[in-house]
Each structure stands twice: as structure tokens, then as C-alpha cells.
C-alpha positions, -999 to 999 in steps of 0.1 A, spaced: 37 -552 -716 25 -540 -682 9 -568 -677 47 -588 -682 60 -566 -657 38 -569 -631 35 -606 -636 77 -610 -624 70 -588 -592 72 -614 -565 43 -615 -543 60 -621 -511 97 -608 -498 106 -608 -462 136 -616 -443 140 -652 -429 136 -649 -391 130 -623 -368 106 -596 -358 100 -571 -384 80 -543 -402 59 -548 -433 35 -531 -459 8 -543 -481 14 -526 -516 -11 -522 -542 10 -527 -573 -1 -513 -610 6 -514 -647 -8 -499 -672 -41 -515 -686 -35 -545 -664 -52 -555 -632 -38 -548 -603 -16 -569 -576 -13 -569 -541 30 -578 -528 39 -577 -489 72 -567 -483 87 -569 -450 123 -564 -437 144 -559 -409 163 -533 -417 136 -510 -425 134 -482 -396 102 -468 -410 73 -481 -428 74 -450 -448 50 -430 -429 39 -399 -444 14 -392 -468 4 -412 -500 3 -383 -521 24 -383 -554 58 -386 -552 76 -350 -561 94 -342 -594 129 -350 -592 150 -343 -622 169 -376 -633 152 -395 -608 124 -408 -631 100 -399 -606 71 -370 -610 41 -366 -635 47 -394 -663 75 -411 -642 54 -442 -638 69 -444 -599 50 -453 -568 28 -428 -547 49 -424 -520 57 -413 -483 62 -375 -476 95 -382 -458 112 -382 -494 95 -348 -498 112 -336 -463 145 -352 -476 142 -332 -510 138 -300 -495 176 -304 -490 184 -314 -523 179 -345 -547 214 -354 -540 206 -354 -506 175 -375 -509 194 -401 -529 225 -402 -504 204 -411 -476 201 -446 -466 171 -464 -483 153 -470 -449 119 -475 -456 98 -500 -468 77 -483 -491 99 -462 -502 124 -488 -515 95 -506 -532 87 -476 -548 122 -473 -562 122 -511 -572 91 -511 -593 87 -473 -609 118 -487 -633 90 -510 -646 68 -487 -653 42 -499 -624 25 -477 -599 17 -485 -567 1 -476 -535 8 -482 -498 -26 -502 -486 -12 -503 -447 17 -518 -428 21 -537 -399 47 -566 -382 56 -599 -389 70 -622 -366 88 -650 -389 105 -681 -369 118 -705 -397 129 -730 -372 92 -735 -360 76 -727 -392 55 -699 -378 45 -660 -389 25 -640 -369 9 -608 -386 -1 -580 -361 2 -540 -354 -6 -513 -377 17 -485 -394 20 -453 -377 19 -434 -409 -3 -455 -433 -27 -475 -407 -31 -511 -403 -33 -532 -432 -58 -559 -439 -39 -586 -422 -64 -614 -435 -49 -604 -471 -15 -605 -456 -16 -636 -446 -34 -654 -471 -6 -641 -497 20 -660 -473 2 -686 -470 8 -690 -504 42 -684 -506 53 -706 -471 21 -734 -478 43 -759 -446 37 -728 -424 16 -717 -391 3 -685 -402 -21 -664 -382 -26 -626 -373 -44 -605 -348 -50 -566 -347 -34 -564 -315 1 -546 -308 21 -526 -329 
């Protein structure tokens, strides 16, 4: 059943032009193998810096022990320390953190493997990969890019360590 699940988690999802942040997440089910996704997006202030230690116990939140949710940033834990009402009325602004939310639901795990920027220009069929993540370090870009290489096959895609 895990393996179901994880199987419908797309591998790529990032906005269609512009300059923008990203993460490489480790995604997990239960007894299956596991998945590397890339999710990038413009509106994302953060990448979800923080620690990747377990995500707290929040009561109807289906996160904690057992919740089957995503290890997650310790921003949420700053945000819970004025209430889970508070934590869920905040905007969704971070990467990890929204991916987190998207796949605990299916009973997958996951782990923040780095972050960095994409540059995406549709009209010339290009992405560049570069920079690192303040909070979680630089992903490997060369696994980056070979997943959207897979998902834009017509596209220039290249990285570099350089920038942020």
C-alpha cells in the first residue's frame, strides 16, 4: 500500500518560469524503497530552514510519534509555541514544510536532503540549478537535475555550486 502511495507522488513540481527556491526530498513509505521529488516554487519565502528533527505532536494535526508525517523544519516548532491554531493560520510559506503537509496524509515520511535555486525560462527551454539552503545545505544538484531531466527531456539543464 505504501508502495501505491509513493508511486502517485510526482517526481518533479516547480513553477513555470522564474527564479526560485527548491528542495530535494527523500520521500518514504512503509516497507517500500524510497524516492527522491524536487519541489520548487516561487512563492516559497523559506526553504524551511531549521532543523530536520521530528516534527512536534500536534493534537488533530496528524503529526507526532505514529503520525506517519515528514521530519520537518524547527520553524513550525517556533510557530507552535504560540499555539496549533496559530501554526496552522500562518501562511504555508515553506517548501518543506508544505511537502511535509502534502504527503504525511499518505502515510509517507520524508526528509529534507538540501535545497537550493532554480532558474526555469520556458521560452528558451533552460533550468539552471545552483545555491545551497541556508537551513538545510546544498543539495546534490547532479540528482536535481537528472530528475528534471526526466521530467523536461526538450530542455537545457545544467547546475553549478556557485551562488545562492
Amino acid at each position: 500500500m505504501a508502495g501505491a502511495a509513493l508511486s502517485r507522488v510526482p517526481d518533479v513540481q516547480i513553477d513555470g518560469d522564474g527564479v526560485f527556491k527548491y528542495v530535494l526530498v527523500r520521500v518514504r513509505g512503509a516497507g517500500a524503497p524510497a524516492k527522491d521529488v524536487v519541489r520548487g516554487h516561487g512563492w516559497a519565502e523559506y526553504h524551511g530552514e531549521g532543523s530536520a528533527g521530528p516534527w512536534p505532536s500536534v493534537p488533530g494535526s496528524g503529526r507526532g510519534p505514529g503520525a506517519g508525517g515528514c521530519r520537518g523544519p524547527a520553524r513550525l516548532g517556533r510557530r507552535l509555541r504560540r499555539g496549533p491554531r496559530a501554526a496552522r493560520s500562518l501562511p504555508a510559506a515553506d517548501l518543506f514544510e508544505r511537502t511535509a503537509e502534502e504527503l504525511a496524509p499518505l502515510g509517507l515520511s520524508c526528509e529534507c536532503l538540501g535545497g537550493g535555486r532554480l532558474s526555469h525560462r520556458p521560452q528558451e527551454r533552460k533550468i539552471h540549478v545552483y545555491g545551497y539552503s541556508v537551513g538545510f545545505g546544498r543539495a546534490d544538484h547532479a540528482v536535481t537535475t537528472e530528475k528534471l531531466k526526466a521530467e523536461y527531456p526538450d530542455y537545457e539543464i545544467t547546475w553549478a555550486d556557485e551562488g545562492y
